[in-house]
C-alpha positions as CSV (number, residue, x, y, z in Angstrom):
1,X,-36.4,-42.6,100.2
2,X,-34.7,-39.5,98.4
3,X,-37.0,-36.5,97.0
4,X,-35.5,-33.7,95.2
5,X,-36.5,-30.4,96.0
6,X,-38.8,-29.8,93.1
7,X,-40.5,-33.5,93.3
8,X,-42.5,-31.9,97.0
9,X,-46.0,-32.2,94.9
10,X,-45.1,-36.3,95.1
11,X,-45.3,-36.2,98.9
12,X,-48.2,-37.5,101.1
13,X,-47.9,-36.2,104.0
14,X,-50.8,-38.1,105.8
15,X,-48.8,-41.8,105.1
16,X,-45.4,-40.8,106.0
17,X,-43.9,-40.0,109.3
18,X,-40.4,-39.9,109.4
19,X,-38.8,-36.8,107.2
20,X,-35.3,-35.7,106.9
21,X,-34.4,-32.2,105.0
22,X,-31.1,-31.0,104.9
23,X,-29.0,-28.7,103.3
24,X,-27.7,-24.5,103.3
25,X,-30.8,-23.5,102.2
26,X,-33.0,-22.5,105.5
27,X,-35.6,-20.6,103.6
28,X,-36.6,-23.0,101.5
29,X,-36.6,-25.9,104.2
30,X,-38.8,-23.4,106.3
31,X,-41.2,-22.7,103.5
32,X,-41.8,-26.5,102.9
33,X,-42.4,-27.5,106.7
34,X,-44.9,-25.0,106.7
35,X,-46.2,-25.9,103.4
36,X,-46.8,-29.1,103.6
37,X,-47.3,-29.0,107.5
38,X,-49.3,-25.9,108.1
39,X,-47.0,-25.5,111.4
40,X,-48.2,-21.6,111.4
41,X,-51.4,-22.6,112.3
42,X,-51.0,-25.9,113.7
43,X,-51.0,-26.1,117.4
44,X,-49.8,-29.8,118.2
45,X,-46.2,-28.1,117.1
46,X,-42.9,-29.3,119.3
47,X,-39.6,-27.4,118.3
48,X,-36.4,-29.2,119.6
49,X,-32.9,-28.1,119.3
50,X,-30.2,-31.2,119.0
51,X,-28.5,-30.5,121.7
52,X,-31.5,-30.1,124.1
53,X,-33.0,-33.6,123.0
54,X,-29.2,-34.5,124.0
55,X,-29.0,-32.8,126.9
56,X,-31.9,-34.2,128.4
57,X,-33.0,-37.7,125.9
58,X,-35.5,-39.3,128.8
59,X,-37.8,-35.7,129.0
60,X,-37.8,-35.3,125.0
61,X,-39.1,-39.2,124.6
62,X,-41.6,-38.4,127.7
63,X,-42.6,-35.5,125.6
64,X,-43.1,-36.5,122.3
65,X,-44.8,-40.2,123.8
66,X,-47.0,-38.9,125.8
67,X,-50.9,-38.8,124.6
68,X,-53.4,-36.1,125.1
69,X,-57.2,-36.5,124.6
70,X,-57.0,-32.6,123.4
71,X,-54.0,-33.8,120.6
72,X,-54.7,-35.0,117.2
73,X,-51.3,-35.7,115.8
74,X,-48.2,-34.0,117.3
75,X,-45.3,-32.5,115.0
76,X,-41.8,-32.6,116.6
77,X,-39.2,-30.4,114.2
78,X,-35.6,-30.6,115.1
79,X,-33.6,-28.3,114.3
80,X,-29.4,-28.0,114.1
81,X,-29.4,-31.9,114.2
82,X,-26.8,-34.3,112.9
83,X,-25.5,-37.8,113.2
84,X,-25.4,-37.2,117.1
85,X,-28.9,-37.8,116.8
86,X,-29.2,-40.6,115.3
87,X,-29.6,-43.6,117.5
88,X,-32.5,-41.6,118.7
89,X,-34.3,-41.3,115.8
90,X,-33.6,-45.3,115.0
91,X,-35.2,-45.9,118.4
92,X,-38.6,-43.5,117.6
93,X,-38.8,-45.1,114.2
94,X,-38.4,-48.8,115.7
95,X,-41.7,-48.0,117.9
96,X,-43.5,-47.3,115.2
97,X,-45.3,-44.5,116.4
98,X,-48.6,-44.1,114.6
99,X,-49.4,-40.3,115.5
100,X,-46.0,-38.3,115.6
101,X,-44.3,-36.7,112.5
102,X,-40.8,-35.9,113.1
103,X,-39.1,-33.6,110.7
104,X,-35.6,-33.4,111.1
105,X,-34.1,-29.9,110.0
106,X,-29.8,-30.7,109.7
107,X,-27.6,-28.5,107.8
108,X,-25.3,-29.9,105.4
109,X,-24.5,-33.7,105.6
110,X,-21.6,-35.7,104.1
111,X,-22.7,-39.2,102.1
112,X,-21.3,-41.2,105.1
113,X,-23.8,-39.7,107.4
114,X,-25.4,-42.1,109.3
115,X,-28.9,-39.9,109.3
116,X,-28.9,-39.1,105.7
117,X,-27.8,-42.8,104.3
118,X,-30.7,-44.0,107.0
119,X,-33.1,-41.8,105.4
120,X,-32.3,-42.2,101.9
121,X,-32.6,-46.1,102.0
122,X,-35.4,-46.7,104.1
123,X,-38.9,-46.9,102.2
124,X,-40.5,-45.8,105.4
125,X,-38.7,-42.3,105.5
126,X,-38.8,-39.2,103.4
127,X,-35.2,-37.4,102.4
128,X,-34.6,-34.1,100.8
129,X,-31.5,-32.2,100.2
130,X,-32.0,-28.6,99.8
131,X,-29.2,-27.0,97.7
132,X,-28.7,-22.9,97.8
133,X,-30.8,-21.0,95.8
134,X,-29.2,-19.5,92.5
135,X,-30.2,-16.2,90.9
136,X,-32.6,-17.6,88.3
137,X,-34.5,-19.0,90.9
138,X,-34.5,-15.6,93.2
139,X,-35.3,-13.6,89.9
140,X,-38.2,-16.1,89.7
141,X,-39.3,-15.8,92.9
142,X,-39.4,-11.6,92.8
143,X,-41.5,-11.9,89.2
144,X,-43.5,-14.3,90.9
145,X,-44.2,-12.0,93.6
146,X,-45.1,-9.0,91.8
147,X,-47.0,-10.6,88.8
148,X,-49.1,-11.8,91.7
149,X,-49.6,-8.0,93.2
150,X,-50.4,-6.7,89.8
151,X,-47.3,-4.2,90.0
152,X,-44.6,-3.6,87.3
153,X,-41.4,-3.6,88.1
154,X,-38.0,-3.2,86.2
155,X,-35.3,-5.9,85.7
156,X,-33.3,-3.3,87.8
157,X,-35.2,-3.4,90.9
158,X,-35.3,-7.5,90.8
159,X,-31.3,-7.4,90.6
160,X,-31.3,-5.3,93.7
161,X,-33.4,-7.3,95.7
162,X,-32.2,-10.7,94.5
163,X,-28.5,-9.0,95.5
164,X,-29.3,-7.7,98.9
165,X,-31.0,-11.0,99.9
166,X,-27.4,-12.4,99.8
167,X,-28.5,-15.7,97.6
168,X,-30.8,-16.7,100.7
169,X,-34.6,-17.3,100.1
170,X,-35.6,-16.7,103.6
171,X,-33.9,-12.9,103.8
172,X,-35.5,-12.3,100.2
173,X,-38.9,-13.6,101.7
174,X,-38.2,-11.2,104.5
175,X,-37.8,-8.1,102.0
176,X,-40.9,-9.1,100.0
177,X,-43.0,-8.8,103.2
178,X,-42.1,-5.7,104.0
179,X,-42.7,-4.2,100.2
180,X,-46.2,-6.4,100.7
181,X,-46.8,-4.6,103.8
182,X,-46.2,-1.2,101.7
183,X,-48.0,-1.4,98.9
184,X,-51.4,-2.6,100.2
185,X,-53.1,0.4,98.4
186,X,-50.7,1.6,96.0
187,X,-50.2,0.2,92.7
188,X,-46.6,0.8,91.8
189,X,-43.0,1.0,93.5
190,X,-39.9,2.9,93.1
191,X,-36.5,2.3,93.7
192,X,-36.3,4.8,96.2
193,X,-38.9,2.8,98.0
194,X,-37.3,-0.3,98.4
195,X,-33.9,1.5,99.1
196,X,-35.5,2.4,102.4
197,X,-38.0,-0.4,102.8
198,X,-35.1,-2.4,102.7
199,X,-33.0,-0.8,105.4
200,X,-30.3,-0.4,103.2
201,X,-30.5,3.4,102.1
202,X,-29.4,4.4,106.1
203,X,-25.9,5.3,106.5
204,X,-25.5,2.2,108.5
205,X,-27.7,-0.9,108.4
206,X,-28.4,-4.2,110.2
207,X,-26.2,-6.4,107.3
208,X,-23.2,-3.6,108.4
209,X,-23.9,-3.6,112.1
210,X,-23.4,-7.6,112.3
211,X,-20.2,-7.8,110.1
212,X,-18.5,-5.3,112.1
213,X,-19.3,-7.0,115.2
214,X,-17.8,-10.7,113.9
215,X,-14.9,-8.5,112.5
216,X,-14.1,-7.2,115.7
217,X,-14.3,-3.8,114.7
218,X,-15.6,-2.4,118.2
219,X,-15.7,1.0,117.6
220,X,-17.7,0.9,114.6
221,X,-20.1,-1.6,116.3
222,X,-20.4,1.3,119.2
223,X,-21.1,3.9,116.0
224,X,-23.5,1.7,114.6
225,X,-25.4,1.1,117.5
226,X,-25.6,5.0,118.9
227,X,-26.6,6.1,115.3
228,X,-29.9,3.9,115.0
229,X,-32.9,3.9,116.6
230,X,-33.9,-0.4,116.8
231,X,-37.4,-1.5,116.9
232,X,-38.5,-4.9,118.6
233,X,-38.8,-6.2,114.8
234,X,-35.3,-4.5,113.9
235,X,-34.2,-6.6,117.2
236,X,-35.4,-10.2,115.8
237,X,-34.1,-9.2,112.3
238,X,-30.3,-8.6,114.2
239,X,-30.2,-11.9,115.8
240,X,-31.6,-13.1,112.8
241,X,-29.3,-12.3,110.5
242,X,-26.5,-12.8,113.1
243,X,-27.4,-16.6,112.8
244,X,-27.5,-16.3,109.2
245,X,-23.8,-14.6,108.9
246,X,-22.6,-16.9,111.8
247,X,-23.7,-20.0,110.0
248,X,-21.9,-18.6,106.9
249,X,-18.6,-18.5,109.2
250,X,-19.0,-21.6,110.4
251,X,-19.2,-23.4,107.0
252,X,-16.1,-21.6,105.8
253,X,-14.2,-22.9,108.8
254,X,-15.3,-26.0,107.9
255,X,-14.1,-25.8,105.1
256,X,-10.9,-23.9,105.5
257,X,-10.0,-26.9,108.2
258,X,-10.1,-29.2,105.2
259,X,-8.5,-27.1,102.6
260,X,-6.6,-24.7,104.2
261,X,-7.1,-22.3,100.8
262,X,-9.1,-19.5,101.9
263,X,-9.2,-17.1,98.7
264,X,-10.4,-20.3,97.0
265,X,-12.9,-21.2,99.3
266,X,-14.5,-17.9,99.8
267,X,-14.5,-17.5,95.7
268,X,-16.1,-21.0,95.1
269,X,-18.6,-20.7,98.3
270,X,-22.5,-21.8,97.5
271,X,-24.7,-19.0,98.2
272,X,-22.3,-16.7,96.6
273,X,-19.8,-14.0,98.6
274,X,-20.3,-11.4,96.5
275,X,-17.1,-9.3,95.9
276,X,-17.9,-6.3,98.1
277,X,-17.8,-8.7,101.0
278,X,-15.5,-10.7,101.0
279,X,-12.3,-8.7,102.8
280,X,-14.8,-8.5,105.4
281,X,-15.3,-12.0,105.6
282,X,-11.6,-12.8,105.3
283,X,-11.5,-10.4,108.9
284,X,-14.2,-12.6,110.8
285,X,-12.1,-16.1,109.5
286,X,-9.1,-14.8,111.6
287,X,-10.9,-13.9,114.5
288,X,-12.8,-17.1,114.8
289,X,-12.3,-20.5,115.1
290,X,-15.0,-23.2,114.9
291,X,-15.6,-24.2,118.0
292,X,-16.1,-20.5,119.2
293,X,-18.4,-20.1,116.0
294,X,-20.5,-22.7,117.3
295,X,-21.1,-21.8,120.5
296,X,-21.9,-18.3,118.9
297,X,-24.5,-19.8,117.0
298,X,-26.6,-21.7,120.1
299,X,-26.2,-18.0,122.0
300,X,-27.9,-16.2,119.6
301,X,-30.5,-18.7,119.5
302,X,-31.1,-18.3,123.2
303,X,-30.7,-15.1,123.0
304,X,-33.9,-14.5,121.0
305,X,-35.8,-16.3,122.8
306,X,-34.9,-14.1,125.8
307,X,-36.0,-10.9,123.0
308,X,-39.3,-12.6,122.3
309,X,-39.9,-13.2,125.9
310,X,-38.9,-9.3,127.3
311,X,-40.0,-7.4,124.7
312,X,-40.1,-3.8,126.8
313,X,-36.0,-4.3,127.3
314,X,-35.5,-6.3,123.8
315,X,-33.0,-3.2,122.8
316,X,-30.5,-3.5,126.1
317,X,-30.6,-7.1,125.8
318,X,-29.4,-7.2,122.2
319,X,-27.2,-4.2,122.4
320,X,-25.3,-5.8,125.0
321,X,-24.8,-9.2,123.6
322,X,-23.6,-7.7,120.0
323,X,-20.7,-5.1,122.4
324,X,-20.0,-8.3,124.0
325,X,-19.5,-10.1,120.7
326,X,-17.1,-7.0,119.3
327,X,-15.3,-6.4,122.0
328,X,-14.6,-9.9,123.5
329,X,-11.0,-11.8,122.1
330,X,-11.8,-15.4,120.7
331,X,-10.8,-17.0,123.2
332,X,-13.5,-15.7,125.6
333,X,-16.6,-15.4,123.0
């Protein structure tokens, strides 16, 4: 059964089981599965990445079956899935499992996907495309904010943060928690004040730092690196937004495989390249290819993981796998 996006109120989530969201927009998926899921606080929570459950399909179905007297219901979110996937899914759903909710989190599908036409037609199921975010909802999203905090704000400073969360709802939620953080006992705030709230005042900056490294540029990756000092936090945000830029590649050499028409592409892309960034973006689209973008893009997941897990050498762990990144040649990222 299809949902749009802005039809969540309609949702039940007691009576169905079975939901599939899919789509570029990542923030917006994330804020709804916690919504509607409270996974934050939720401990029954089970986070699989396609190609584990592939990997490995008799541990994830002894994992998600298997009943606990300390469990209420169990929440299984896959994440990076696709059609791969699908014959599993078919197989869960067939059991009709009364106390699992599986929320499938897939990027963008085609109309012949198998998953998405499964999801769409059967009543039992719940589908939801999630389409990028455009700048009247960002705006929106920024007045919302502050109206709630009780603290003006100009039309001026909305622009910049709506334009420096690069059309994505999850790196503009980012931003807002930061200012949120800041102003817990002031009443007002300048532009100055976001300018260095959002890390973007510095002479170099995390956005910077991870387009030089895709581009290749080695030596201003090194200059990057040596002229700021990274925090834990700073370390998450980097891989972060490393997936976020990476994912961004990866759809354009999707797309460029189809089209071949890369000044087109780039100008008609959904969230928006804005103008300053995309002869940067033309340098990573030579340097990789998409086979090399995805394995990039299951690195940097394991990658943070291994941040999260040693936090005291979270800086050398990070610092070596962005060199890596710069200075290796295609072939051998």
């Amino acid at each position: 059964m299809i949902i749009k996006s802005f039809e969540l109120n309609k949702i039940n989530s007691e009576k169905t089981n079975f939901y599939l969201f899919y789509g570029e927009n990542e923030g917006h998926k994330n804020e709804t599965i916690e919504n509607l899921f409270n996974t934050n606080s939720n401990k029954n929570i089970y986070r699989y990445d396609e190609k584990e459950i592939l990997d490995d399909t008799n541990n994830f179905f002894n994992s998600i079956l298997s009943k606990s007297f300390f469990e209420n219901k169990k929440i299984v979110i896959i994440s990076r899935a696709g059609d791969k996937i699908f014959n599993i899914i078919e197989e869960i759903i067939e059991k009709d499992v009364k106390d699992i909710k599986i929320i499938i989190n897939a990027e963008i599908l085609d109309k012949k996907s198998k998953l998405r036409n499964f999801f769409e037609k059967d009543k039992s199921t719940i589908c939801i495309p999630f389409y990028a975010d455009n700048l009247k909802t960002l705006n929106t999203l920024v007045n919302k904010f502050f109206n709630e905090k009780k603290i003006p704000i100009s039309q001026q400073l909305i622009n910049l943060l709506v334009e420096r969360s690069r059309g994505d709802r999850q790196n503009l939620k980012n931003e807002l928690n930061k200012i949120e953080a800041y102003i817990k006992n002031k009443n007002k705030i300048n532009l100055e004040e976001i300018l260095k709230l959002t890390n973007l005042a510095e002479n170099y900056n995390i956005s910077e730092l991870i387009d030089s490294c895709l581009s290749k540029n080695y030596r201003k990756t090194i200059n990057i690196l040596n002229e700021n000092n990274f925090s834990l936090d700073d370390s998450i945000l980097i891989t972060r937004t490393l997936l976020i830029k990476t994912k961004r590649l990866y759809k354009l050499l999707s797309q460029i495989n189809n089209d071949k028409n890369v000044e087109s592409i780039i100008s008609s892309f959904k969230p928006p390249i804005f103008w300053k960034d995309k002869e940067i973006v033309k340098q990573q689209i030579k340097y990789w290819d998409l086979k090399n973008t995805e394995k990039l893009i299951y690195k940097t997941n394991e990658i943070e993981l291994l941040i999260k897990k040693n936090a005291t050498n979270s800086i050398n762990i990070l610092t070596d796998f962005i060199i890596s990144i710069a200075f290796k040649t295609n072939s051998g990222t």
